[in-house]
N, C-alpha and C positions, 0 to 999 in steps of 0.2 A: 849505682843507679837503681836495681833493683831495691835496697831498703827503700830508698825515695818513693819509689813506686809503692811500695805499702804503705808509707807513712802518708802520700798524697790520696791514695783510696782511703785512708782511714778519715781526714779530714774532711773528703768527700761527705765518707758515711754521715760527720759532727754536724755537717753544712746542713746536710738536706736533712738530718732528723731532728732540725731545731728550726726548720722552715715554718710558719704558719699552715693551717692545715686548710685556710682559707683564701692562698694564694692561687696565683694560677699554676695549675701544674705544670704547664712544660717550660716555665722555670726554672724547675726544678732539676730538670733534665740536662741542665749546663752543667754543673758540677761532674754528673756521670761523664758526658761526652767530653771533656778533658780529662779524666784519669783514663777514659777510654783510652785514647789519643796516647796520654803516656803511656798508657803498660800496652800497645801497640809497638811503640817504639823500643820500648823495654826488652819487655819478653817474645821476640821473636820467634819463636822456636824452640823445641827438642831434638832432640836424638836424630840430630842432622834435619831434621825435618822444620820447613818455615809453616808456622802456623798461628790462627788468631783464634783465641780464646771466646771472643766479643761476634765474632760472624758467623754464620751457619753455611752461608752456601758455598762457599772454596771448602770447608770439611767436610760436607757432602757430597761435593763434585771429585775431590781426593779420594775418598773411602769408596763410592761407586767405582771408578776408574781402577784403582788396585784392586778393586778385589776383583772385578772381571776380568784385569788381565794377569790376577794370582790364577783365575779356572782355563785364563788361554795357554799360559806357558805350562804345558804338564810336562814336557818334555827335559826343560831347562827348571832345575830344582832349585840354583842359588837366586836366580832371577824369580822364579816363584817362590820365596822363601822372602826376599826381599818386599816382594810386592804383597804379600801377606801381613809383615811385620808394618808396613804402611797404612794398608788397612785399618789392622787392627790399632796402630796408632792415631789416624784421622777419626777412626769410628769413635774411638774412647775419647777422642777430644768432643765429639757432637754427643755419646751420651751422657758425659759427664754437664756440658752444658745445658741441655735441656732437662736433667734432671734437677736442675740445680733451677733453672726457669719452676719446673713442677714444682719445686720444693719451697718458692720462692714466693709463689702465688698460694698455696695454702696458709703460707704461714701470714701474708697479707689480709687472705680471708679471715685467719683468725687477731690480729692484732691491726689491721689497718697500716697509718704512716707510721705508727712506731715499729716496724716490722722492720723495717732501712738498720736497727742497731743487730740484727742478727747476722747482717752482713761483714761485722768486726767475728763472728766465731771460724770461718772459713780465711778469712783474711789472717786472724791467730796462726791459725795452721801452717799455712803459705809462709810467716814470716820464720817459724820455727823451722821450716824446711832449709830457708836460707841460710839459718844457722850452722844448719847439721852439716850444711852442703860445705861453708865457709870451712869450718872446723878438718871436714873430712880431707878436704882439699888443701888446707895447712900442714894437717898430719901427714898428706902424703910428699907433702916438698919436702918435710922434715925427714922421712926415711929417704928421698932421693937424694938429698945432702949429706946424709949419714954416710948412703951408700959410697958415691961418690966419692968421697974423701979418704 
């Protein structure tokens, strides 16, 4: 499911960068708001943690709440150690996506609608990631089979 999920955002990208430049744009905005919707469904989560890449204000209400109650528990270090690594986990999911906003609007400023294909360079990235992850995660059955036998 996750490849799908790449291979549907990258259609996305095909859809809307071959759009008229003269349509109406929130049009355009279907495309987005279904691959939303899958990689929603998709990618659920990290490192135990449920979260959406696509929303801002649950990774902001997440990253406030831990980290204030990383500064209440000083007593209790695993629970503040937890509530830390949360933190630091929802915050880097908000500045990773709003950098990525920032980075998304200049590069608009400079190229207009054709700026929608630079969306396949990050999306590259993502699908090599599932690679390594596949591979690594093969590798590892194959030493736990080794072992085991």
């Amino acid at each position: 499911m996750k490849y799908l999920a790449v291979l549907f955002d990258f259609a996305a990208i095909c859809v809307v960068g071959f759009l008229p430049a003269k349509m109406d744009p929130v049009k355009a905005l279907y495309p987005i708001f279904f691959v939303t919707a899958f990689q929603w469904c998709v990618f659920k989560g990290a490192n135990g943690y449920v979260s959406s890449t696509i929303f801002s204000t649950n990774n902001l209400k997440q990253t406030v709440l831990s980290a204030a109650e990383y500064l209440l528990y000083k007593d209790e270090e695993e629970i503040r150690k937890e509530k830390g690594r949360k933190a630091a986990f929802f915050g880097g999911t908000l500045l990773s996506f709003h950098l990525g906003v920032g980075f998304g609007y200049l590069i608009w400023l400079q190229y207009g609608l054709h700026s929608v294909w630079f969306g396949s360079v990050p999306l590259l990235a993502g699908a090599a990631l599932l690679v390594i992850q596949d591979v690594r995660v093969k590798e590892y059955e194959q030493e736990q089979d080794s072992v085991s036998c």
